[in-house]
C-alpha positions, 0 to 999 in steps of 0.5 A: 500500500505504501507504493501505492500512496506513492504511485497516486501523487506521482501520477498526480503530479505527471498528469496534472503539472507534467513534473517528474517525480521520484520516490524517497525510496527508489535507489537513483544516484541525485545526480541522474534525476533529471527534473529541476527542481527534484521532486521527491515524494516520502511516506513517513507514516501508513496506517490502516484498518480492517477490512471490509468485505462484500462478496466481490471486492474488499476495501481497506481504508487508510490513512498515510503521512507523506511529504513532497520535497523540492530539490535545487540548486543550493542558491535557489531562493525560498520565493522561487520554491513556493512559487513553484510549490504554489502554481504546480505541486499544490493544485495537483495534490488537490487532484489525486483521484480517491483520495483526501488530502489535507497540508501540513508543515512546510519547511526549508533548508539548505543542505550543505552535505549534497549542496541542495536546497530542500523545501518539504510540504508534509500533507496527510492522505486518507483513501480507501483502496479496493481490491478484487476478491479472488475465490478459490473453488 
């Protein structure tokens, strides 16, 4: 399920601001993603619970704290990031089919050990995901 919290805002973000986004957790070297700035996307807390069951399908509800981060050039300014943040990230958040998304925290730093500027919005996302039953005879 984490993967697929993960898939949801990257194809979000594809679809609806045409940015290339990449997973906290893929194992990609920085200096072969090619987007400016990086758009990376974590999941730092997935939660969900029990199952409902009909006679076809299951759906198991969740809620995920996830965040997107913005990764440039360490003498990019904070003004460029929100904007950018402002006009591509945010409205294809609020896009993400199945799924309620509400901010948090925004924070930015300058990270000397890779000489990047970070900017990180914390958001929370609660869905349900369905699933086919399979029936074994």
């Amino acid at each position: 399920m984490l993967e697929t919290v993960i898939s949801a805002v990257a194809d979000a973000l594809e679809k609806y601001s045409r940015i290339k986004a990449y997973s906290a957790f893929d194992n990609i070297p920085i200096e072969r993603k090619t987007a400016e700035p990086i758009t990376v996307i974590s999941v730092r807390r997935l939660e969900s619970t029990a199952p409902i069951y009909t006679d076809a399908n299951f759906c198991i509800p969740f809620t995920a704290s996830a965040g997107i981060s913005l990764v440039a050039p360490l003498d990019t300014d904070m003004t460029s990031l929100c904007a950018f943040m402002d006009s591509r990230i945010l409205p294809a958040i609020a896009r993400i089919s199945g799924v309620t998304c509400s901010l948090g925290d925004l924070s930015f730093k300058r990270d000397s050990n890779i000489s990047r500027s970070i900017m990180t919005i914390e958001f929370k996302a609660s869905g349900i995901r369905k699933y086919r039953r399979r029936l074994y005879e």
